[in-house]
DOPA-990410 format. One line per field, with one value per residue (C-alpha): residue in one letter; residue number from 1; x, z, y. Coordinates in Angstrom, 1 decimal. Each point is the difference from the previous one (the first is absolute). Example, Ala and Ser with C-alpha at 12.3 -4.5 7.8 and 13.67 -1.06 7.14 Angstrom:
2
type = [A; S] $
seq = [1; 2] $
px = [12.3; 1.4] $
pz = [7.8; -0.7] $
py = [-4.5; 3.4] $
// end
This chain:
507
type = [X; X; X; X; X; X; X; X; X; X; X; X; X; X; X; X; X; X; X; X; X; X; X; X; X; X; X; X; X; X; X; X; X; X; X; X; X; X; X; X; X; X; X; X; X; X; X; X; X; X; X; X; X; X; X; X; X; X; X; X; X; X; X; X; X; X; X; X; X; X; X; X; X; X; X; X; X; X; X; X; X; X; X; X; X; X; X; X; X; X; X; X; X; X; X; X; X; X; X; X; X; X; X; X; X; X; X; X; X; X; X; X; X; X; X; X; X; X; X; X; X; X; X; X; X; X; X; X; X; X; X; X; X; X; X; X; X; X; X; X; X; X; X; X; X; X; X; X; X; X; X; X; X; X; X; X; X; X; X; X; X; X; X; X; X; X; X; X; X; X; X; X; X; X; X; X; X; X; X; X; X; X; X; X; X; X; X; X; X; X; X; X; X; X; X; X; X; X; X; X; X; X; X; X; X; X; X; X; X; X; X; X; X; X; X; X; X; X; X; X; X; X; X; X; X; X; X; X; X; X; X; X; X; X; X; X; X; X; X; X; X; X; X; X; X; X; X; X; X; X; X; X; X; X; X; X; X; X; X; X; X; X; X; X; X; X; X; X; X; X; X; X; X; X; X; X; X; X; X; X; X; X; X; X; X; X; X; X; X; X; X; X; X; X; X; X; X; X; X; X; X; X; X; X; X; X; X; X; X; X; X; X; X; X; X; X; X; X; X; X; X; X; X; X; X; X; X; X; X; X; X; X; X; X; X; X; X; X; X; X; X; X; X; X; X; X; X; X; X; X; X; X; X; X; X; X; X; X; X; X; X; X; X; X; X; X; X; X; X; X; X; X; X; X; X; X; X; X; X; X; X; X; X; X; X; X; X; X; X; X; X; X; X; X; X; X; X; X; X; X; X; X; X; X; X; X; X; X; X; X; X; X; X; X; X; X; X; X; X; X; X; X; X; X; X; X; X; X; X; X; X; X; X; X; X; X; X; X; X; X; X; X; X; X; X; X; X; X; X; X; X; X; X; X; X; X; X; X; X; X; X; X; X; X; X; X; X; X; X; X; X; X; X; X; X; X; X; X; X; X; X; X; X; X; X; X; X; X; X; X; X; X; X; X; X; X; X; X; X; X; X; X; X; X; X; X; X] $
seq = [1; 2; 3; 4; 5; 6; 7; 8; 9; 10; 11; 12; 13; 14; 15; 16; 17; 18; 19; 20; 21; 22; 23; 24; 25; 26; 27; 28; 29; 30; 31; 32; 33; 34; 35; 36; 37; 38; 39; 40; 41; 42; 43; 44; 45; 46; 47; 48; 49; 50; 51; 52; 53; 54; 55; 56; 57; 58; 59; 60; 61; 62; 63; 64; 65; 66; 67; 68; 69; 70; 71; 72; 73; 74; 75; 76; 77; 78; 79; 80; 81; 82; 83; 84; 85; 86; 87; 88; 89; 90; 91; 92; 93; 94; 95; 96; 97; 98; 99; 100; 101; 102; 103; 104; 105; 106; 107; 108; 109; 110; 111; 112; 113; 114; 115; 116; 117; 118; 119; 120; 121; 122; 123; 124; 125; 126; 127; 128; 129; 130; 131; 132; 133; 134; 135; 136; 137; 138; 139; 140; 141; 142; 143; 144; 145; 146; 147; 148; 149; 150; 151; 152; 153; 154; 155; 156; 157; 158; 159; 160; 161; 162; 163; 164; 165; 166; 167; 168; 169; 170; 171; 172; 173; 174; 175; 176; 177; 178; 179; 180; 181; 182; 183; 184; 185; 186; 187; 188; 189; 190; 191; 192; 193; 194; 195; 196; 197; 198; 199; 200; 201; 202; 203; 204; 205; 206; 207; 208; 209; 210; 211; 212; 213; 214; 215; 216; 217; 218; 219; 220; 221; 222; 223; 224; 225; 226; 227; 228; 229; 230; 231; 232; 233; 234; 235; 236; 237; 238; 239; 240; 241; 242; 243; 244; 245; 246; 247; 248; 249; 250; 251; 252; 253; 254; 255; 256; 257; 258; 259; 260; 261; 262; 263; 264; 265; 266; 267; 268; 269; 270; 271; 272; 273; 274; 275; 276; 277; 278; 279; 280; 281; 282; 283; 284; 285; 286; 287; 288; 289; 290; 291; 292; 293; 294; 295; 296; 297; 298; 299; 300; 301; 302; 303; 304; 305; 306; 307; 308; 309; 310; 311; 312; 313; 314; 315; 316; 317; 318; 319; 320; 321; 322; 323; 324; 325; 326; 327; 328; 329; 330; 331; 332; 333; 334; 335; 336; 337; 338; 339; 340; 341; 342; 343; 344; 345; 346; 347; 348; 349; 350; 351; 352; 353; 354; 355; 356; 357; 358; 359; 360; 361; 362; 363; 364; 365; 366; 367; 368; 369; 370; 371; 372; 373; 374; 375; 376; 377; 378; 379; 380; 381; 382; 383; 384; 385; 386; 387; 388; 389; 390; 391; 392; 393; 394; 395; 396; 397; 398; 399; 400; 401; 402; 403; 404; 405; 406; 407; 408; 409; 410; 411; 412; 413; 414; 415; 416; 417; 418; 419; 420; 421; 422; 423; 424; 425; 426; 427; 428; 429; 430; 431; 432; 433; 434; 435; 436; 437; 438; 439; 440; 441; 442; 443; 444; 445; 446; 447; 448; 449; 450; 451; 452; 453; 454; 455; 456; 457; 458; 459; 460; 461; 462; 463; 464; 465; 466; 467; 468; 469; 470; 471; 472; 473; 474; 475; 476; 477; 478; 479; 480; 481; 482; 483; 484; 485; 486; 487; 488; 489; 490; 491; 492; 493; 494; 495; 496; 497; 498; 499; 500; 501; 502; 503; 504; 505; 506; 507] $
px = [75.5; 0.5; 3.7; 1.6; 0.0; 2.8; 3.1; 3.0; 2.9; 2.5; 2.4; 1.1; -1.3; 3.0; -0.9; 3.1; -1.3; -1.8; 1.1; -2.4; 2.0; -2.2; 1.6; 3.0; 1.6; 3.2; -1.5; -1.6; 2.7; 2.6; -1.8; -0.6; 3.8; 1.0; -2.3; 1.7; 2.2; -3.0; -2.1; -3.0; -2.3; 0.0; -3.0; 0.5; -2.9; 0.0; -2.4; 2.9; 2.6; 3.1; 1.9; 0.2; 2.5; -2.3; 3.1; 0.5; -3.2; 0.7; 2.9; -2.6; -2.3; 2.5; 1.8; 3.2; -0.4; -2.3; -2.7; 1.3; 3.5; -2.1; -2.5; 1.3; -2.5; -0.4; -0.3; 3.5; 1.3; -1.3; 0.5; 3.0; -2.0; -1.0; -2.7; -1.9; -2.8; -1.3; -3.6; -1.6; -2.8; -1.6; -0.7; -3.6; -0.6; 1.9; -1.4; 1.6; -1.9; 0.2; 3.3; -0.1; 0.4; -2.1; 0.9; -1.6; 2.0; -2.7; -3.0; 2.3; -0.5; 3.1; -0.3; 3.8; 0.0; 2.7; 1.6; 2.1; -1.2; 2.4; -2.2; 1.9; -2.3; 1.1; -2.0; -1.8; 0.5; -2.5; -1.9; -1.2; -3.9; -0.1; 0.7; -1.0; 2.9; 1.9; -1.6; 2.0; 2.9; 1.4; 2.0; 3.3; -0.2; -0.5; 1.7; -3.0; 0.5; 3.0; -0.7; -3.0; 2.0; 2.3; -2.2; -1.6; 3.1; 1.1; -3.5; -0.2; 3.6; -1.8; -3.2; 1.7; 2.2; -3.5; -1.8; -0.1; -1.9; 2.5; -2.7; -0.1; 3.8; 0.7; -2.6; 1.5; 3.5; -0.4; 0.3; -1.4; 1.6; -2.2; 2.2; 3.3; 0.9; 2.9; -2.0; -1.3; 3.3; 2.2; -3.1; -0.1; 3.4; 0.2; -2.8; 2.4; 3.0; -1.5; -1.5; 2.7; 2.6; -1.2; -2.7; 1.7; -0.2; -1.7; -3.4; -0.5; -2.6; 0.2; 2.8; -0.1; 2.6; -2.9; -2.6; -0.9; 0.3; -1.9; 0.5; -3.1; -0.3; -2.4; 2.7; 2.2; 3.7; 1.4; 0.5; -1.2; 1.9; 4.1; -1.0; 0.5; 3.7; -0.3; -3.3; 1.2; 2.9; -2.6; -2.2; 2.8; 1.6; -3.6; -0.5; 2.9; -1.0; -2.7; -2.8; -2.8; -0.3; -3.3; -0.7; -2.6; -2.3; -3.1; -1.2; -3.8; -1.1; 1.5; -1.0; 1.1; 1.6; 0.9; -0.1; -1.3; 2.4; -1.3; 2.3; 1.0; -2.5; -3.1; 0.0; 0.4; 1.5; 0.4; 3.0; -0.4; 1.8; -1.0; 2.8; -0.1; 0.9; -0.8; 2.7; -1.6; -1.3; -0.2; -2.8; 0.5; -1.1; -3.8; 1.2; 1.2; -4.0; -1.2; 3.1; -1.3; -3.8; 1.2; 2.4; -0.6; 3.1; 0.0; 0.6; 2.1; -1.6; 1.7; -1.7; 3.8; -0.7; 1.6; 1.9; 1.5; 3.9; 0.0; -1.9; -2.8; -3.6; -2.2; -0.8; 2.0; 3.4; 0.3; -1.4; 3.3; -1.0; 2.9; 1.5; -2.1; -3.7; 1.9; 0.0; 2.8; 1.6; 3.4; -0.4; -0.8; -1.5; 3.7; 0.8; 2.2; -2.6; -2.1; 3.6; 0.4; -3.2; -0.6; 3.4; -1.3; -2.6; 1.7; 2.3; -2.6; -1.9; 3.6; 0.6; -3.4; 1.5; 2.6; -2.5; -0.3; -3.4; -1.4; 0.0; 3.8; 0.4; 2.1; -1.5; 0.2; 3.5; 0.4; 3.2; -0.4; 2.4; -0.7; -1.9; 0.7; -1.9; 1.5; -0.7; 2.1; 2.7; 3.2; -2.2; -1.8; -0.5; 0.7; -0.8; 1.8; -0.2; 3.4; -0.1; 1.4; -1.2; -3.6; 0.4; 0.0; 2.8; -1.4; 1.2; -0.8; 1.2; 2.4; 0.7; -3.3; -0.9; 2.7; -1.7; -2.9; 1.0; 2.1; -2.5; -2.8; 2.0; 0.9; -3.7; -0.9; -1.1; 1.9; 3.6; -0.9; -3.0; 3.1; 2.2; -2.6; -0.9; 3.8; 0.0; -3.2; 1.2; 3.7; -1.7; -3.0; 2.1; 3.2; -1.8; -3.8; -0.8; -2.7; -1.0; -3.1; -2.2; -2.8; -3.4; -3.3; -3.8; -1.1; 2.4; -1.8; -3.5; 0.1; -0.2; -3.3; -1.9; 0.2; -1.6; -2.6; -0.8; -0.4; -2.7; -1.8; 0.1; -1.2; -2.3; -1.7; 0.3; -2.3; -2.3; -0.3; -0.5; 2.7; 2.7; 2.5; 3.0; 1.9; -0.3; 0.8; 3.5; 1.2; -0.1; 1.2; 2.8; 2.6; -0.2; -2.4; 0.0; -3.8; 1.0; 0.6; -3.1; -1.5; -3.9; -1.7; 1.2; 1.8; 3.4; 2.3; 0.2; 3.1; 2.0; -2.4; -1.4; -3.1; -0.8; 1.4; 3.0; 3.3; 2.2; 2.8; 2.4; 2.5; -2.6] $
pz = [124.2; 0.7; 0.2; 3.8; 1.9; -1.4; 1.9; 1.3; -1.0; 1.7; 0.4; 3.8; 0.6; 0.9; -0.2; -3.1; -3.3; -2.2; -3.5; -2.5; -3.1; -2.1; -2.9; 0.5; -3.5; -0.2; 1.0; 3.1; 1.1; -0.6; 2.0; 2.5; 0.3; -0.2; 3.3; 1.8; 2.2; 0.5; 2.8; -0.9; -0.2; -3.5; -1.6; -3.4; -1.3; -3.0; -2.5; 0.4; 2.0; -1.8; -2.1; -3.5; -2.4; -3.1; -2.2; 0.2; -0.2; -3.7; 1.4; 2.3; -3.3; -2.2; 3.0; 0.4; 3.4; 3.2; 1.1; 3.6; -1.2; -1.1; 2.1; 3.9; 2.8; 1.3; 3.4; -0.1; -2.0; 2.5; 3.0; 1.8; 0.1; 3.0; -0.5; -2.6; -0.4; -3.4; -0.3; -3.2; -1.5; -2.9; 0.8; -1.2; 1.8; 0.6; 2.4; -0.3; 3.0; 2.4; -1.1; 0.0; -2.4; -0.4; -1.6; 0.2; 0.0; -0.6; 2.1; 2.2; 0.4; 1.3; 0.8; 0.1; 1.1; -1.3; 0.4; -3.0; -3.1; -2.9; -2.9; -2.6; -0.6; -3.5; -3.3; -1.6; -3.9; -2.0; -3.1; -0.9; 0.9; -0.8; 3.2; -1.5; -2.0; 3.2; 0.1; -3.2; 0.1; 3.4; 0.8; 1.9; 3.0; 2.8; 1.3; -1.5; -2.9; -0.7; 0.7; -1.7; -3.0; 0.4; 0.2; -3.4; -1.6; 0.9; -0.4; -3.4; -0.5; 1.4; -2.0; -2.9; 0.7; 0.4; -3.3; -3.5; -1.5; -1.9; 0.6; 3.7; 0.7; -2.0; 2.6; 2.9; -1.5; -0.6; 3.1; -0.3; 2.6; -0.7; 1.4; -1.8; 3.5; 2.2; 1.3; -3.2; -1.7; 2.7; 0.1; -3.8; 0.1; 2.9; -1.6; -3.3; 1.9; 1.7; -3.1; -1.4; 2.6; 2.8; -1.4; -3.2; -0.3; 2.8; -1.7; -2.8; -1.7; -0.3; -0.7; 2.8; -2.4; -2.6; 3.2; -1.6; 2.3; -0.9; 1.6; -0.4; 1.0; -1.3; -0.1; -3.1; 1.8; 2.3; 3.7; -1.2; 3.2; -0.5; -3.6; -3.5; -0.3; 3.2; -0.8; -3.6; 0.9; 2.8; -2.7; -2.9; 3.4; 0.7; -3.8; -0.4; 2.9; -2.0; 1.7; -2.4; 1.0; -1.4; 0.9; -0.8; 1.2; 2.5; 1.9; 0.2; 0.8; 2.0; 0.4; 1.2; -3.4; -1.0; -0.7; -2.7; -1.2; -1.6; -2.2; -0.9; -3.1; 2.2; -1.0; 2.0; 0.3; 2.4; 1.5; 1.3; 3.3; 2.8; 2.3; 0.3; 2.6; 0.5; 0.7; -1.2; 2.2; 3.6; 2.2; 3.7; 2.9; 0.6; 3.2; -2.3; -0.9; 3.8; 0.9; -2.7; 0.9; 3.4; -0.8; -3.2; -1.6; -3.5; -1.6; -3.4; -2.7; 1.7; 3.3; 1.6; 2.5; -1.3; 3.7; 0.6; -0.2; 4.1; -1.7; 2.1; -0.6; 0.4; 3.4; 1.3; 0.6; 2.1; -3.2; -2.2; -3.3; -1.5; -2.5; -3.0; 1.7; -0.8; -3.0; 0.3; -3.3; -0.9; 2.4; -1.6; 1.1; 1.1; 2.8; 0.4; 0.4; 2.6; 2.3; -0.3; 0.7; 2.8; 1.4; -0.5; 1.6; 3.3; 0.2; 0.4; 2.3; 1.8; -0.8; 2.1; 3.1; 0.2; -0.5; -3.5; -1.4; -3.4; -1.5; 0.1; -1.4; -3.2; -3.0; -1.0; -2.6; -2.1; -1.0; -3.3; 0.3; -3.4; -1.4; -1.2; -1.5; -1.1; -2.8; 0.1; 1.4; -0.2; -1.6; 0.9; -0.1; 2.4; 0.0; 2.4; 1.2; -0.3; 2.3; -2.4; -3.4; -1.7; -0.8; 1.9; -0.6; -1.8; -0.7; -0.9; 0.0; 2.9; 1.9; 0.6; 0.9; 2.6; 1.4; -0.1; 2.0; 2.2; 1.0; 0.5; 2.5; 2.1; 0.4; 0.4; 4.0; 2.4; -0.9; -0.3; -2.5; -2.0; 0.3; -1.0; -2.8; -1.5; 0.3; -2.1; -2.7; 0.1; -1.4; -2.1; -2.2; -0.4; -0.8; -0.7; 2.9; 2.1; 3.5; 0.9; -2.9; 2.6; -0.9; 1.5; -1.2; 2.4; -0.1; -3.5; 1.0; 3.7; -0.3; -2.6; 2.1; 2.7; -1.7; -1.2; 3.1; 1.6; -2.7; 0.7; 3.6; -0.3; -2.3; 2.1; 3.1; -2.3; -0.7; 3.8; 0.4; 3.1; -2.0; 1.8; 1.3; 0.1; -3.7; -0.5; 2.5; -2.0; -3.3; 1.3; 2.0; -2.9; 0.0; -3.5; -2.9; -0.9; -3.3; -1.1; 0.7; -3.2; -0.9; 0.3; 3.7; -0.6; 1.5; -2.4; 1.4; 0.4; -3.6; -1.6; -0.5; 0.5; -3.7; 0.3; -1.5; 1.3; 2.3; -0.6; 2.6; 0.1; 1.5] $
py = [87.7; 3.3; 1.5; 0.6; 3.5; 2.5; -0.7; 2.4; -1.5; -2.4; 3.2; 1.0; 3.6; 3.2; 3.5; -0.3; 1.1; -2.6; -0.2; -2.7; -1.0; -1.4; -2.6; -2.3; 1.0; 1.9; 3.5; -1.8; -2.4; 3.0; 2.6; -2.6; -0.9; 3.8; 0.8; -2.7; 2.0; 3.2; 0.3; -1.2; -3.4; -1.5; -2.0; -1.7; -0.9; -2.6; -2.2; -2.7; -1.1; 0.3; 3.2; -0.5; 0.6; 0.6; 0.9; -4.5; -0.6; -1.2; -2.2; -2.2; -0.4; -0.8; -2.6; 2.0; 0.3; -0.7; 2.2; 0.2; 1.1; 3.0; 0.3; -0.2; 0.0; 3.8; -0.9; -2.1; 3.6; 2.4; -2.3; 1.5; 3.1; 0.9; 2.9; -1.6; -2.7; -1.8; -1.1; -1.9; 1.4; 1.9; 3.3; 1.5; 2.5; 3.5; 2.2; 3.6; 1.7; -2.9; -0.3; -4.3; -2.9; -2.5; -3.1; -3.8; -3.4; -2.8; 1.2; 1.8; 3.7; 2.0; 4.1; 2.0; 3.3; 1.8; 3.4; 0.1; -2.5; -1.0; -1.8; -1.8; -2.6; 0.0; -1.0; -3.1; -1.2; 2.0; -1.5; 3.0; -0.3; -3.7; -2.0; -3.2; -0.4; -0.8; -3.2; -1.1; 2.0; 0.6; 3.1; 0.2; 1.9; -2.2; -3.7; -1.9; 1.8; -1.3; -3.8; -0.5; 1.8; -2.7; -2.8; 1.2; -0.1; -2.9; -1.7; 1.0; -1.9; -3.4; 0.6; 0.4; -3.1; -1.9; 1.3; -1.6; 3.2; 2.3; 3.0; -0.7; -0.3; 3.1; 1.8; -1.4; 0.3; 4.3; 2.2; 3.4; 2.8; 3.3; 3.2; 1.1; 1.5; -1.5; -2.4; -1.6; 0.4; -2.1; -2.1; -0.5; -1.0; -2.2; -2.3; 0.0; -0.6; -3.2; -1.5; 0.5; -1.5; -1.5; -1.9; -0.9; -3.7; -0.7; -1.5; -2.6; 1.3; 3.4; 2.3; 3.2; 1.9; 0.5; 2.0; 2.9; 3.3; 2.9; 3.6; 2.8; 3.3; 2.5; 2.4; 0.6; -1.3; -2.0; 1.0; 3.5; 1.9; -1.4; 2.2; -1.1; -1.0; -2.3; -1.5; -0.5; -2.4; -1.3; -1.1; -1.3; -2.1; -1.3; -0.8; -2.0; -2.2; -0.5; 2.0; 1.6; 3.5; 1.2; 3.7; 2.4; -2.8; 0.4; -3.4; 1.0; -3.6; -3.2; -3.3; -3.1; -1.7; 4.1; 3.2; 2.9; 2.6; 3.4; 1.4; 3.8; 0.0; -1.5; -3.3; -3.1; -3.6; -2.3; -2.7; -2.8; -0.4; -1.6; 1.5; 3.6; 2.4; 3.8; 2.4; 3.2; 3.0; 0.5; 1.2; 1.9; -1.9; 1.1; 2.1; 2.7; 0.3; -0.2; 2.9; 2.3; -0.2; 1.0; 2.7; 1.2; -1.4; -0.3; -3.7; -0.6; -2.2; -3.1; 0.8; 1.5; 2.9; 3.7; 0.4; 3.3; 1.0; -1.9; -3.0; 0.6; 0.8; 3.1; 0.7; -2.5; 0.1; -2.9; -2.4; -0.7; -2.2; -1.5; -2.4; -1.5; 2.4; 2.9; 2.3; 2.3; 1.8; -1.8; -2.7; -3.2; -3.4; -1.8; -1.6; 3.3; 2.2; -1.9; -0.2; 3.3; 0.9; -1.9; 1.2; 3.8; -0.8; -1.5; 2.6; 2.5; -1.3; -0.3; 3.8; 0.6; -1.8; 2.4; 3.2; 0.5; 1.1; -1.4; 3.5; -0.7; -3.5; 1.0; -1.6; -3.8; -0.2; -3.1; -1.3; -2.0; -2.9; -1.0; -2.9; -3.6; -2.6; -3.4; -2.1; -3.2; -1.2; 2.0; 2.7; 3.5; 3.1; 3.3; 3.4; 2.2; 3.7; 1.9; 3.0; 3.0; -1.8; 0.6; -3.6; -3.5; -2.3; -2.8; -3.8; -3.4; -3.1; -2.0; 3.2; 0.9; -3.4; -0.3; 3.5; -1.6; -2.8; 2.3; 2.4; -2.3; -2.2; 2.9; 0.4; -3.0; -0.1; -2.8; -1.6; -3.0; 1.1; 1.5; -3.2; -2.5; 2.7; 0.3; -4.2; -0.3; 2.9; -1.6; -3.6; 1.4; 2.4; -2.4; -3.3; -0.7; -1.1; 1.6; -1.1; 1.2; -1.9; -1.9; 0.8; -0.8; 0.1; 1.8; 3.3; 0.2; -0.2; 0.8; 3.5; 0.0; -2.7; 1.6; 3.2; -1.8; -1.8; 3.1; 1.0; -2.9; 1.0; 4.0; -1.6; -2.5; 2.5; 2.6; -2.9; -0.5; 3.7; 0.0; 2.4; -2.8; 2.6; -2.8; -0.4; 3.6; -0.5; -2.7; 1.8; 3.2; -1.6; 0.3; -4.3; 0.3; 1.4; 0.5; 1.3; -3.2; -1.8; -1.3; 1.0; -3.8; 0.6; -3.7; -1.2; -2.3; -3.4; -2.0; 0.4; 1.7; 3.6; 1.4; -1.0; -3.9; 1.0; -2.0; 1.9; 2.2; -1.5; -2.9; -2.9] $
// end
């Protein structure tokens, strides 16, 4: 089956100036929203159809709150605006001198012309060269991410209740989180937190007080950026929760019942785990690679494109790259510095309008707001600029939790996504209750059967000798993650893995 003839997209045509946003993250939904009022036709291209609030993403996998309370449909966001269209797809294709967009939604092949293009199609979890660990130990960058998470933690809490072995429980009963950064920290102490409260005396068999949570990082501290007074008291808060913090330690192998740790001296051991969950390294969406063969832009090691001052590429003016593709001094991979980007970006298109040329455009400032990670309830950390002072204001504890929760609800897109948020914090952090503890099979396994069954498919299309394009759609279409697909080629079958071991998830 061959894939239909490109398509112009569903967009009525004016002689107004086309901008193509490219990436419904903060720097594309904010650029979006900031060219809502301008006098041109808007096209917001995206993988998926909803905005998400990565900053939570922990939240949803730890059952604090729901995924759509963090992740509200684009279209409903960007509805009220008049000038500007969303269509779902995954871009692949940047043409610079044709100036269009290509990107595919199933076997559906869409061409946007565009005038003025904004990509902030932002970055993937990285394992560093060994995509295979993803199969075993799932990152936390995306919706799915964050569900099967959940259904592996909680699995392992069934399995255990079901298992006689004392070896076997203390596997499924240890929960490894490798990445000392933000993520793994409120991660790390999320999974504490709810073995410790809400699922205390809830089973008869096993005790969930005595799961064992292990932080690594390869790095010598914890969150390595907030510096070492703020990651100290990160990791002493984290330790008397109970979570091992093992640093200095390299994962150089996964599997599914664990993982092998190098040490600093070169020698190796290994834990047995079978819940796991990557939050080490990012890598640039592959864009940044097609931009840079076109333009000559040079990539950093993490695949981010080295804009200029006007975040634009060589040569082309009219290409803005923002957010987490970007590799601009100072400017780190926060939610802050894809809003502010994306804003920049807006406004000088804007500026343009009204006459201005890019040789103009004053260079791209960032304003560092600060950063905040938190740890457990009524506890975190935060690092603040002070405008005069060499040094940030730091603090820890309550205070910088209540920032926490303060800043991140202002953020948080739609009232009602911020009422149904403040509802959820008010009854996780004063009792132990959490409501959003429903797990299924499936949101464990979907996302690896489905990259194996397209394996199978490219596999029996090169067997056939028809190259199957509609194999080739499927897999590039952002719906599977190829990476994962195991080497036999097999797909687990109901329960069980690819090896006939039981399944992770709740039955």
């Amino acid at each position: 089956m061959s894939s239909p003839a490109v398509q112009a997209p569903a967009v009525a045509a004016t002689d107004r100036r086309k901008v193509v946003i490219i990436g419904s993250g903060f720097g594309g939904l904010f650029a979006a929203q900031r060219l809502a009022k301008a006098d041109v036709d808007v096209t917001l291209i995206a993988k998926t159809t909803h905005h998400l609030f990565q900053p939570m993403l922990y939240q949803v996998a730890t059952g604090i709150v729901a995924e759509g309370e963090i992740a509200p449909a684009t279209r409903v966001v960007l509805r009220k605006q008049k000038n500007t269209s969303v269509l779902m797809g995954d871009v692949f294709d940047i043409d610079l001198e044709a100036k269009t967009v290509t990107s595919r939604l199933l076997e559906r092949i869409t061409v946007t012309p565009y005038d003025d293009l904004i990509v902030a199609a932002g970055a993937d979890q990285s394992y560093f060269g060994n995509d295979h660990f993803a199969e075993y130990a799932p990152g936390m960058k995306t919706i799915d991410h964050a569900l099967e998470l959940r259904g592996r933690i909680l699995g392992a809490f069934e399995q255990a209740e079901l298992s006689h072995d004392p070896a076997e429980r203390a596997k499924l009963l240890t929960f490894v989180v490798v990445g000392a950064g933000p993520t793994g920290v409120e991660l790390a102490g999320q999974i504490a937190e709810m073995s410790d409260k809400t699922l205390k005396g809830a089973f008869r068999n096993i005790d969930p007080t005595e799961a064992r949570v292990i932080l690594l990082d390869a790095a010598p501290a914890v969150l390595p950026p907030f510096g070492p007074k703020l990651g100290g008291k990160a990791a002493a808060r984290l330790e008397k929760m109970g979570v091992e913090i093992q640093l200095n330690a390299m994962v150089v192998d996964v599997d599914y019942d664990g993982l092998v740790v190098k040490e600093k001296d070169g020698t190796t051991r290994r834990i047995e785990s079978q819940c796991k969950v990557w939050s080490a390294g990012v890598q640039a969406s592959p864009l940044g690679q097609q931009l840079a063969e076109q333009s000559g832009v040079e990539l950093d090691r993490a695949g981010r494109v080295k804009v200029g001052p006007d975040l634009t590429i060589p040569g082309h003016p009219e290409v803005f790259v923002v957010g987490d593709m970007m590799a601009v001094d100072g400017v780190p991979g926060v939610a802050q510095g894809a809003i502010q980007g994306g804003r920049y970006a807006a406004d000088a298109i804007k500026a343009e309008l009204k006459g201005q040329t890019p040789d103009q455009r004053k260079p791209f400032s960032y304003w560092d707001k600060g950063s905040m990670a938190t740890i457990s309830r009524y506890s975190a950390v935060m690092q603040v600029p002070v405008p005069g002072f060499k040094k940030p204001f730091e603090t820890e504890g309550y205070f910088a939790w209540l920032g926490w929760l303060a800043l991140h609800l202002v953020y948080l897109v739609g009232f009602r996504n911020r009422l149904n948020t403040l509802i959820n914090w008010f009854f996780a952090f004063t009792t132990k209750g959490r409501s959003q503890l429903a797990v299924t099979e499936q949101q464990v396994y979907a996302r690896t059967a489905i990259g194996q069954l397209s394996a199978l498919e490219k596999q029996a299309a090169e067997r056939n000798g028809t190259g199957s394009d509609a194999a080739a759609a499927k897999t590039d279409s952002g719906t599977v993650d190829s990476a994962t697909t195991d080497a036999s080629g097999t797909v687990p079958t109901e329960g069980k893995d690819a090896a006939g071991k039981e399944s992770e998830a709740a039955s």
